[in-house]
C-alpha positions as CSV (number, residue, x, y, z in Angstrom):
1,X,27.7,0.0,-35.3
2,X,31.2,-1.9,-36.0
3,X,31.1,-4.9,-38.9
4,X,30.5,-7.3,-35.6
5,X,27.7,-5.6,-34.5
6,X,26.0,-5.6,-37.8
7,X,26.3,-8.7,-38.7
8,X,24.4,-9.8,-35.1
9,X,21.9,-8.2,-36.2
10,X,21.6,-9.3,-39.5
11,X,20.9,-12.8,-38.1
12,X,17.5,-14.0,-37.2
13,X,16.9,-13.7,-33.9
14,X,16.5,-16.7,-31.5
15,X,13.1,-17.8,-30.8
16,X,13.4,-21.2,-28.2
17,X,13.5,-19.1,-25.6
18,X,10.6,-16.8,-26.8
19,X,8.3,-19.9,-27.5
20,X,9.4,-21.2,-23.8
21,X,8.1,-18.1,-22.2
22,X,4.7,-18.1,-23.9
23,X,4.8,-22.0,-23.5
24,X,5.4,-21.7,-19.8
25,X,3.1,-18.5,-19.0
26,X,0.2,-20.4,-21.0
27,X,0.8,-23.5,-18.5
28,X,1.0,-21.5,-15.2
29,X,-1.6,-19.5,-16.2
30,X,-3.8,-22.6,-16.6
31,X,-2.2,-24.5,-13.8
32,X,-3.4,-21.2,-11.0
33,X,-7.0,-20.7,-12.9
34,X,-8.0,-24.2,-13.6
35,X,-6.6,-25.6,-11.1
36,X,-3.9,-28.5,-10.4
37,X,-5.7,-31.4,-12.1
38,X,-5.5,-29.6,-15.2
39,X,-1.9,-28.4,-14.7
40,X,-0.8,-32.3,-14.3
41,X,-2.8,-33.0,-17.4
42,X,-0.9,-30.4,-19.3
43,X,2.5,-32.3,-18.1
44,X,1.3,-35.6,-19.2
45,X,0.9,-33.9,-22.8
46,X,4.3,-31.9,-22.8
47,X,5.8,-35.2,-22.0
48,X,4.4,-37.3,-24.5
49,X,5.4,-34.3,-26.8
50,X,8.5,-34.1,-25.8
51,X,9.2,-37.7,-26.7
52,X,7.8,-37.4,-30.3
53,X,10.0,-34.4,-30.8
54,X,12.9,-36.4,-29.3
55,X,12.3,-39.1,-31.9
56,X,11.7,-37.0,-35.1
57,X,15.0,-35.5,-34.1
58,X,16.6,-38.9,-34.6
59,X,15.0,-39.3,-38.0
60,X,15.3,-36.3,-39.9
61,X,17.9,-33.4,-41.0
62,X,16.4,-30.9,-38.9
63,X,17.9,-32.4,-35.3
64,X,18.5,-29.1,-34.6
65,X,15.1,-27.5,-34.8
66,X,13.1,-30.9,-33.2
67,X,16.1,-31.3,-30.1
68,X,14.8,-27.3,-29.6
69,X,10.8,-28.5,-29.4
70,X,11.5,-31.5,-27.3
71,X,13.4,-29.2,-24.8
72,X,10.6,-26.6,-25.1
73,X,7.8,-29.3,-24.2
74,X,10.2,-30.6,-21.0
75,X,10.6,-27.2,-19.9
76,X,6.9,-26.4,-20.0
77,X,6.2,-30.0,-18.1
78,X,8.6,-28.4,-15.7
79,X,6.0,-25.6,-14.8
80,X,3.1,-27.9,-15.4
81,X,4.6,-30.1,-12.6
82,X,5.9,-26.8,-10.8
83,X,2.5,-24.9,-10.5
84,X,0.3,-28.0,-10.3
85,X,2.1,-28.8,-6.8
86,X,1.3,-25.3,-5.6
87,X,-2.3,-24.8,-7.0
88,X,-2.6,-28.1,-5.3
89,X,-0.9,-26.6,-1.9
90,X,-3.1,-23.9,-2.3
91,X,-6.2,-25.4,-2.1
92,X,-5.5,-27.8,0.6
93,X,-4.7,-25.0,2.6
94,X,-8.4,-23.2,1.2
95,X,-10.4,-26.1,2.2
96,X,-9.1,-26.4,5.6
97,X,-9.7,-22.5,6.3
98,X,-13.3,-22.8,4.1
99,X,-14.2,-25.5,7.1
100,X,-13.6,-23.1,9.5
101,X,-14.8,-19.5,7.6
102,X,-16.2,-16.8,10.1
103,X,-13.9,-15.0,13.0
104,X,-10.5,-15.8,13.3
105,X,-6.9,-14.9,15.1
106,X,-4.3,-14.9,12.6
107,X,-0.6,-14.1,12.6
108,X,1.2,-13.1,9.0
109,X,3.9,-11.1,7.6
110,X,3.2,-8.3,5.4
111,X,4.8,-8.7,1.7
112,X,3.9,-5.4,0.2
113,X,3.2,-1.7,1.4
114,X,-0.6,-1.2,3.0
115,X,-2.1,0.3,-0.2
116,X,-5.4,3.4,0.4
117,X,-8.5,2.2,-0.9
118,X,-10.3,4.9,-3.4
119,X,-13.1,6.3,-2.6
120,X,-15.1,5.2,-5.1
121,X,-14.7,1.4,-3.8
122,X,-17.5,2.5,-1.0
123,X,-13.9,1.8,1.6
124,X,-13.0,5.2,2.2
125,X,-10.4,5.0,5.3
126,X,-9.4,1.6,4.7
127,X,-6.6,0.4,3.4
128,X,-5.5,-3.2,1.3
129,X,-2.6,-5.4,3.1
130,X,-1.3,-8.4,1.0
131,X,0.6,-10.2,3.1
132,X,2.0,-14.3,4.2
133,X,-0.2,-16.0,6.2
134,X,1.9,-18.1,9.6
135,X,-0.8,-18.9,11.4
136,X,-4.4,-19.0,12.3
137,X,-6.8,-20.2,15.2
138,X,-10.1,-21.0,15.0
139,X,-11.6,-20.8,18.3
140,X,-8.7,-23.0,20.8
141,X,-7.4,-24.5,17.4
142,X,-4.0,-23.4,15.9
143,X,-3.0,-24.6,12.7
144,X,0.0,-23.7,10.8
145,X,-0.5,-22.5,7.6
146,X,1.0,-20.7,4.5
147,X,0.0,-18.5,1.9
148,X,-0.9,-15.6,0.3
149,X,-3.6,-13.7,2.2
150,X,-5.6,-10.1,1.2
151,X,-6.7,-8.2,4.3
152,X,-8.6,-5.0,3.7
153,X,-8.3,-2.9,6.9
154,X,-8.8,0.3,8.6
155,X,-6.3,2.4,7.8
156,X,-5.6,3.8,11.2
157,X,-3.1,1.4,12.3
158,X,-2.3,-0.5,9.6
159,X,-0.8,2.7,6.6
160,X,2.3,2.8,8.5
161,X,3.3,-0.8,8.3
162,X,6.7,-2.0,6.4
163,X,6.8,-5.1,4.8
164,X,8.4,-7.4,6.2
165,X,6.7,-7.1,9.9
166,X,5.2,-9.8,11.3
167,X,1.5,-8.8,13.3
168,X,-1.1,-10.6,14.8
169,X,-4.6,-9.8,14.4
170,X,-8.6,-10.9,14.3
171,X,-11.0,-10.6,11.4
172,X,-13.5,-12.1,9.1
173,X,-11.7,-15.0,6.9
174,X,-13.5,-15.6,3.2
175,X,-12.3,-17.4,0.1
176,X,-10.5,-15.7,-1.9
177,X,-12.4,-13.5,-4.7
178,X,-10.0,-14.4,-7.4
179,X,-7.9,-16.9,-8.4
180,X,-4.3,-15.8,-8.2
181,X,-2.8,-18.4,-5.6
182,X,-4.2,-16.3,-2.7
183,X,-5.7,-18.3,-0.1
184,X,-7.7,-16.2,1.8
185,X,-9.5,-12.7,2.0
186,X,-9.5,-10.9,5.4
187,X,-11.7,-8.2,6.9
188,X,-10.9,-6.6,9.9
189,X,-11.8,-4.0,11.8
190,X,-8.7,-3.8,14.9
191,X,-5.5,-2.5,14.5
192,X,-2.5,-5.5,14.5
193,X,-0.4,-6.0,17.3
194,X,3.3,-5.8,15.6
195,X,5.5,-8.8,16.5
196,X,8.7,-7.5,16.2
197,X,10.5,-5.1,13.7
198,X,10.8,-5.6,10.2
199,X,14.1,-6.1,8.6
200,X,16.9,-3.2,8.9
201,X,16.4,-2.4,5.2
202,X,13.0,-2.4,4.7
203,X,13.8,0.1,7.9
204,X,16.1,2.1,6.1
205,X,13.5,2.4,3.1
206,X,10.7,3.3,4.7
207,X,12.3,6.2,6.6
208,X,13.7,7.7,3.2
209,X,10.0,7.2,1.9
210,X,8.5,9.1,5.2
211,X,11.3,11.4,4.6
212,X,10.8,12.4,0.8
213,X,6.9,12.3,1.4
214,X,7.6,15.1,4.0
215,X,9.5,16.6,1.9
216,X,7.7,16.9,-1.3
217,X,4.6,18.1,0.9
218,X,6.6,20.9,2.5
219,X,7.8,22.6,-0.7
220,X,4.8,21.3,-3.1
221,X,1.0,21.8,-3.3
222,X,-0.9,19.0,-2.6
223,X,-1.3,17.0,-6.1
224,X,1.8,17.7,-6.8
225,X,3.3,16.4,-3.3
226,X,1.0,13.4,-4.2
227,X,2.2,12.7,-7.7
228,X,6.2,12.9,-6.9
229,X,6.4,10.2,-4.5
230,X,4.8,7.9,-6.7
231,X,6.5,8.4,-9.9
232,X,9.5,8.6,-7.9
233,X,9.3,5.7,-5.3
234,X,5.4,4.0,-6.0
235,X,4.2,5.7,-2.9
236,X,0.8,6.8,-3.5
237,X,-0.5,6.9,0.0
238,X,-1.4,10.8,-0.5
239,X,-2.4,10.7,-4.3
240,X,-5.8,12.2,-4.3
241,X,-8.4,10.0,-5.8
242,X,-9.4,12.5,-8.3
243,X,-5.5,12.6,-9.8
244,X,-5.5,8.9,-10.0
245,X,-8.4,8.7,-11.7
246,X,-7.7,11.7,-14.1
247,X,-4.2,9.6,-15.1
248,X,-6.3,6.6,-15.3
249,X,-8.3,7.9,-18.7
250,X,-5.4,10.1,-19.7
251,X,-3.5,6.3,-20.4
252,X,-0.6,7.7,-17.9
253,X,-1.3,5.4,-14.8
254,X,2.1,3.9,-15.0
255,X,3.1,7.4,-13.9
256,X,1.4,7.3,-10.6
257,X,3.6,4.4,-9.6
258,X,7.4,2.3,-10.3
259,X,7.7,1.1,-13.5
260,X,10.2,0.0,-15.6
261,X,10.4,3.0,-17.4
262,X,11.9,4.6,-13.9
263,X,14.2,2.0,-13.9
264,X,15.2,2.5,-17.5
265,X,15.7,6.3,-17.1
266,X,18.0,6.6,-13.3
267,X,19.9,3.4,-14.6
268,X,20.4,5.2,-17.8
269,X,21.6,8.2,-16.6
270,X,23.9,6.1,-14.6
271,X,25.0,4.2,-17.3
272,X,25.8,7.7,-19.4
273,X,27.7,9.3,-16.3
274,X,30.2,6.1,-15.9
275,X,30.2,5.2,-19.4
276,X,33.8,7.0,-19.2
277,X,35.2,4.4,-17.0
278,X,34.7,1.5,-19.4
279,X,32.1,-1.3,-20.2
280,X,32.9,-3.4,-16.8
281,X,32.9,-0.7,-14.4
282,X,29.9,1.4,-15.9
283,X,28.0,-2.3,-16.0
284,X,29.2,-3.0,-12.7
285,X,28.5,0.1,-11.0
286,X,24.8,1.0,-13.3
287,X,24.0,-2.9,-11.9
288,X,24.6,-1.4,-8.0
289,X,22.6,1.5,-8.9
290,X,19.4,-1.0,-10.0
291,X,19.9,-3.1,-6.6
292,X,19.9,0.7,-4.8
293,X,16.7,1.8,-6.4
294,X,15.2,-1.7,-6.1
295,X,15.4,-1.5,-2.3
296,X,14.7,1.8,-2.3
297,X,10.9,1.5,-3.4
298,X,10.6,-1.8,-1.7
299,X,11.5,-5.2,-3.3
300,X,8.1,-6.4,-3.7
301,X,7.6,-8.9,-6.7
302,X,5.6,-5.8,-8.6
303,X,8.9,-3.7,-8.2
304,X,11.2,-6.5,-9.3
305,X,9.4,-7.1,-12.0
306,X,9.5,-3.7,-13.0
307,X,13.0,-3.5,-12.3
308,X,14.1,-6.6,-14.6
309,X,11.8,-5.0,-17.8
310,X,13.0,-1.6,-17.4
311,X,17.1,-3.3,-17.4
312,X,15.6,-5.2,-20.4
313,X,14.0,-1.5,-22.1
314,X,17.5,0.2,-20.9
315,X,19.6,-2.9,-22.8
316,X,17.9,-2.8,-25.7
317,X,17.4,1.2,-26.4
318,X,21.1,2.2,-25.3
319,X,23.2,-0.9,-26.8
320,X,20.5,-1.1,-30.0
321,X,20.8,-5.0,-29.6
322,X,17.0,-5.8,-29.9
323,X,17.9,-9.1,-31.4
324,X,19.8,-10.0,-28.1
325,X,17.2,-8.1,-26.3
326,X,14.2,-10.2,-27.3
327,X,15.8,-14.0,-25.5
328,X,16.5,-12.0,-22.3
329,X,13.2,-10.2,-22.4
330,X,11.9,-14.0,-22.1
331,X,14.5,-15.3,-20.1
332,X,13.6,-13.0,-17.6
333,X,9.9,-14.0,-18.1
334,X,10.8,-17.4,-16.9
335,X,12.4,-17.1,-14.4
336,X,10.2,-14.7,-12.9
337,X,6.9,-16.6,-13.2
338,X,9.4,-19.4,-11.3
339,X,9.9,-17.2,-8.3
340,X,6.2,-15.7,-8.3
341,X,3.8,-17.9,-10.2
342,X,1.0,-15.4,-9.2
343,X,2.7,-13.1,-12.0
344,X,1.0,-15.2,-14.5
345,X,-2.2,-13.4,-13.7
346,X,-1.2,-10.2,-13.0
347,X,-2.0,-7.5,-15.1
348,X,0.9,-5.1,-14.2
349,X,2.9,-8.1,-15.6
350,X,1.2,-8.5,-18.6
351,X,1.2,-4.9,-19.5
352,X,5.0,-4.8,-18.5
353,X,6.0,-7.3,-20.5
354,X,3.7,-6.1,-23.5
355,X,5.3,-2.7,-23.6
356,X,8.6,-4.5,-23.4
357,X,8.2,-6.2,-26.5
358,X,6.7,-3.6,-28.7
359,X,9.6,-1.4,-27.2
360,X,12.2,-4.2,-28.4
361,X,10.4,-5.4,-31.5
362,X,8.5,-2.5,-32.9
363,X,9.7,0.9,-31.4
364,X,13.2,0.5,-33.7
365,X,11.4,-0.2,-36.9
366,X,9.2,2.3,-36.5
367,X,11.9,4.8,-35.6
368,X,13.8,3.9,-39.0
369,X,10.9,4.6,-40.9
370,X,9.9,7.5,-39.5
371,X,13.7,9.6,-39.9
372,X,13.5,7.9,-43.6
373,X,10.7,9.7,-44.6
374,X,12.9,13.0,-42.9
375,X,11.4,13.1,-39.1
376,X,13.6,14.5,-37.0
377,X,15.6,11.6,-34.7
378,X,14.4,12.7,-31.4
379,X,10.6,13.2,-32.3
380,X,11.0,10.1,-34.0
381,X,11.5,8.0,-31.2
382,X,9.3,9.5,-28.6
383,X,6.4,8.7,-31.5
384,X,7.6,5.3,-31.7
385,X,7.6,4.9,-28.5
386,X,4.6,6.3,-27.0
387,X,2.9,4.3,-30.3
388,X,4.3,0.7,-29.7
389,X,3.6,1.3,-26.2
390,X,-0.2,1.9,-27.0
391,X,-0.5,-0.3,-29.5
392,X,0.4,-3.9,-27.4
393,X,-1.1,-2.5,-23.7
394,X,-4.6,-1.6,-25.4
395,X,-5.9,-4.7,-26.2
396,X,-5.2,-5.9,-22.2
397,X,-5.8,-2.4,-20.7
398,X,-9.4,-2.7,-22.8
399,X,-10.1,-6.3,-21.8
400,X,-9.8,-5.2,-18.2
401,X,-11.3,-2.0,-18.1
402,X,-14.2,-1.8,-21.2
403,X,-13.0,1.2,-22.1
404,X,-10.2,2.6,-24.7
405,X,-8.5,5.7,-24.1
406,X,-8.3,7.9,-27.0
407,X,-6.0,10.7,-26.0
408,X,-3.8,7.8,-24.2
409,X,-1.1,8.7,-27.0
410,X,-1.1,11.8,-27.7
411,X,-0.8,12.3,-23.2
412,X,1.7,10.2,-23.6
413,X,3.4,12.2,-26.1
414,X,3.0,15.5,-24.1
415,X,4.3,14.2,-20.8
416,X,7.1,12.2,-22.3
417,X,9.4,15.3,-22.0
418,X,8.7,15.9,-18.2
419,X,9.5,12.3,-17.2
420,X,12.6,11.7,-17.4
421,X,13.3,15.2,-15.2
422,X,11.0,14.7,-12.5
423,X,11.9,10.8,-12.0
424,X,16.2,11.9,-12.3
425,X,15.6,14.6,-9.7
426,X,12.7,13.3,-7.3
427,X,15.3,10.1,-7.4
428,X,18.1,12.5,-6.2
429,X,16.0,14.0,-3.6
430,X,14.8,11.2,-2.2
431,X,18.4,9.9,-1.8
432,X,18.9,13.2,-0.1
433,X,16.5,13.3,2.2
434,X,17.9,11.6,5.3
435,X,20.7,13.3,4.9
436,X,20.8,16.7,3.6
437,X,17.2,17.5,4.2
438,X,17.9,21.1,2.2
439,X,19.8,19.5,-0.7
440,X,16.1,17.3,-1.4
441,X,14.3,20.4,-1.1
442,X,16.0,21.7,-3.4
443,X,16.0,19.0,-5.9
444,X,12.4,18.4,-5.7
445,X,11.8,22.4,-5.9
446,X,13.1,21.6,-9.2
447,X,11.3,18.9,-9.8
448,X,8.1,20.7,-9.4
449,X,7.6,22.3,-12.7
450,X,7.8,18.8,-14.4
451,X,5.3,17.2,-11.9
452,X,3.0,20.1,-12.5
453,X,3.2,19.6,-16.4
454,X,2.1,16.0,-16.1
455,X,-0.7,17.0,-14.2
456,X,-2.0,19.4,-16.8
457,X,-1.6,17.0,-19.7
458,X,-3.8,14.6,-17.7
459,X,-6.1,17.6,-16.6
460,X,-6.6,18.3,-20.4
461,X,-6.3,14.8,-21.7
462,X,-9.2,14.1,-19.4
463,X,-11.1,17.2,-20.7
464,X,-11.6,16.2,-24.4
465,X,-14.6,14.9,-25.7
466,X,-15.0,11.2,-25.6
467,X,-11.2,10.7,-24.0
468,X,-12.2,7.0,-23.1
469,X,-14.5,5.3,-24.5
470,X,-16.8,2.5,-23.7
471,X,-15.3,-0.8,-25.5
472,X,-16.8,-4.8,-25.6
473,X,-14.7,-5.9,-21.9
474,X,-13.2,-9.4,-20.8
475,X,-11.6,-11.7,-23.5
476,X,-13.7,-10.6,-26.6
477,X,-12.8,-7.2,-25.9
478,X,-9.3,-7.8,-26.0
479,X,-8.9,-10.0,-29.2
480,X,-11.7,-7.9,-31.1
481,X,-9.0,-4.6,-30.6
482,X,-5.9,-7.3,-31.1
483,X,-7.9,-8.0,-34.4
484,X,-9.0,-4.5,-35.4
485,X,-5.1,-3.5,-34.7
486,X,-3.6,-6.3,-37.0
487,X,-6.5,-5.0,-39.4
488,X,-4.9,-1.8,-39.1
489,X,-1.7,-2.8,-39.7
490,X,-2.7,-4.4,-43.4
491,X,-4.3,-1.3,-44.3
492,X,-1.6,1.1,-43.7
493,X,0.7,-0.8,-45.5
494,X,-1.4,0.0,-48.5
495,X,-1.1,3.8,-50.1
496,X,-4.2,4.2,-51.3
497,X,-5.3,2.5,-48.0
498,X,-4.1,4.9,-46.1
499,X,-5.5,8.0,-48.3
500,X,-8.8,6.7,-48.0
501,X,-8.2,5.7,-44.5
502,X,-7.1,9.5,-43.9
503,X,-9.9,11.2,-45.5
504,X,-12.8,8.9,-43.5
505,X,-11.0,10.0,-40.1
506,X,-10.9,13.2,-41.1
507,X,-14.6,13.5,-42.6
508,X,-15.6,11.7,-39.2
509,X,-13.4,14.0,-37.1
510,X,-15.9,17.1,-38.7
511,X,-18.8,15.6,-37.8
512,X,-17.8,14.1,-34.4
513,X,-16.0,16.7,-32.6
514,X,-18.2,19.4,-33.2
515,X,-21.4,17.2,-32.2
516,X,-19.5,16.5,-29.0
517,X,-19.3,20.2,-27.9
518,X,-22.4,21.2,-29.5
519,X,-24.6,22.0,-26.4
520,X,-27.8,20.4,-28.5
């Protein structure tokens, strides 16, 4: 790293934006589940806040730091305001359907992909549809509305739709069975009547989807013809439940759909192969490879959001700016809970930005320590890794679910080497597919022994004894694991900590594991 370089780093990093993002997340958050009331209360505060920061900076030495909290407080009354007017759109538009809840016509415009129901749901056939609600008619009365709607639906019919079509149909309309700005939930039993054709990408994408699908089933066996597409392209129309569920305990669900870590790896390899050309060209050209992949596998908000972590992962990891790394990371935060408020309370977002962090704020310090103490570089990193990942997703992932995966990093560990093929190539062939249907063959022939190696790792992840275990769920779940973690953290710090800490794990590791094969 040159003198310049070094001496970036050597400087604390900036926080304003960091405390923005939280600041801003916390308000949305509390503006979509508490409603607007409580949203306009919060600006009120962050106002008056922002005033007595304003003022302190007048009379004190520190103008710098008290300016940077007064413009904290009036960005987070900007979202207060922001998402109070929208949770307050939202429900005016809830209490005029609730008035009216029962049988309905209904035109809208798919946003996302028609997603398969598992089986275990009690849906089997039927299919989820988020999409934008136009319009809908009770009885001879048409109202205009807008909004998010869920529609769960027969799958025949509805699995081939592209986002982006607009379709009119009938079905049961209910309130919505969460709070995350949706507006409705739809049943229905009829097939839509499409009102004309999506746009000519979303076209264009969802033939190279059908295409590499086709593909990857003509030259792989089932789970793994399954698995590719959704690594690849977040396809996972014909994942069998069984695989999903297997990935699920193993800790490797990200791996059955886009996530930033594909982004990271096919803009990286970009990045590496132009890198030759010079900074501005290889940015230039690694930035039309993101928008490329991005409309590839649809730009949904999920995949956008995925897209802007894994550029974040893929600028901190290859330029080793984590202090430069850490403002963008909540930059990016901002400004997407400002395009999609409904990210606030999405857990894909949460865990994205999560693993983000720990990748920018732990994984380098963890690496250094590791090669210190004489690990080699490369294992070093992949530990770091697959550790800070685990370490900031568990507490949510065990909030949500009750349960903790034990072999999570260890899986993670074992499939790490296979990702990075499988996503490069499948990512190739998918590009291939409309065009040179032999050259994808090919690609994802090659492909294949890296999909079948991740499969294993989660068929004998899942096969250990106790591989997920049942955990307190909802909030107190999450903050007793956040506390037990920190907990951790203090007592490895410690030598004799850690000796003692050793030799208890290893005394309960001899009583454990052979009580849990034991057939008595």
């Amino acid at each position: 790293m040159s003198p310049t370089g070094a001496a970036a780093e050597a400087t604390p990093p900036d926080l304003r934006l960091l405390v923005a993002a939280v600041l801003c997340w916390a308000v949305t958050l509390a503006g979509i589940v508490f409603g607007w009331g409580t949203a306009l209360v919060v600006a009120a505060v962050s106002v008056l806040a922002a005033a007595v920061f304003a003022v302190r900076a007048r009379s004190v030495d520190r103008v710098r730091w008290w300016s940077g909290a007064a413009g904290i407080a009036l960005v987070g009354c900007g979202y207060a305001v922001a998402i109070a007017l929208r949770a307050h759109a939202v429900t005016a538009t809830q209490s005029a359907i609730a008035g009216h809840v029962g049988g309905a016509h209904l035109t809208a415009t798919l946003t996302d992909d028609p997603r398969p129901l598992p089986a275990d749901t009690g849906a089997p056939g039927r299919v989820l549809v988020r999409a934008r609600l136009d319009t809908v008619r009770f009885g001879n009365r048409t109202t205009r509305v807008h909004g998010a709607i869920v529609v769960f639906a027969p799958a025949d019919g509805w699995r081939g739709l592209l986002p982006g079509q607009h379709v009119r149909f009938s079905g049961g309309v209910r309130p919505p069975s969460r709070a995350d700005l949706t507006v409705a939930t739809v049943q229905t039993a009829d097939p839509p009547t499409r009102i004309g054709r999506p746009s000519w990408i979303q076209r264009a994408a969802g033939s190279i989807r059908s295409a590499f699908a086709a593909r990857c089933h003509r030259v792989l066996a089932p789970n793994e013809a399954g698995l590719l597409p959704g690594l690849v392209l977040g396809d996972v129309s014909a994942l069998p439940d069984r695989v999903r569920d297997q990935f699920t305990t193993a800790g490797l669900t990200h791996l059955t759909a886009v996530s930033g870590s594909n982004f990271a790896i096919v803009c990286g390899a970009v990045l590496l192969l132009v890198r030759p050309l010079g900074p501005r060209p290889a940015a230039v050209l690694t930035g039309v490879a993101l928008v490329g992949f991005v409309i590839l596998v649809r730009p949904s908000p999920s995949v956008l959001r995925a897209a802007s972590m894994g550029a974040i992962a893929l600028f901190a990891l290859l330029l080793g700016r984590r202090k430069q790394a850490l403002p963008a990371l909540a930059a990016t935060v901002l400004a997407l809970l400002a395009w999609t408020p409904a990210l606030a309370v999405d857990i894909g977002f949460a865990l994205s930005v999560a693993a983000t962090a720990a990748l920018v704020l732990l994984a380098p310090t963890w690496t250094d320590w590791l090669t210190a103490r004489g690990c080699p570089t490369g294992l070093a990193e992949a530990l770091s890794i697959a550790a800070a990942a685990q370490v900031a997703t568990a507490p949510l992932i065990a909030g949500i679910s009750g349960r903790f995966s034990v072999v999570s990093l260890a899986a993670n560990l074992a499939a790490a080497p296979a990702v990075a093929p499988a996503s490069l190539l499948g990512a190739a062939g998918a590009v291939l597919a409309m065009v040179w249907p032999m050259g994808a063959e090919l690609l994802i022939r090659l492909a294949g022994p890296a999909v079948w190696w991740l499969l294993r790792v989660a068929d004998a992840a899942v096969r250990m004894p106790s591989a997920s275990v049942p955990v307190v769920g909802g909030v107190a779940g999450g903050l007793l694991l956040t506390v037990g973690t920190v907990v951790a953290f203090g007592v490895v710090r410690s030598t004799r900590m850690r000796v003692a800490l050793v030799v208890a794990l290893a005394g309960f590791a001899l009583v454990w594991i052979p009580s849990r094969w034991s057939p008595w």
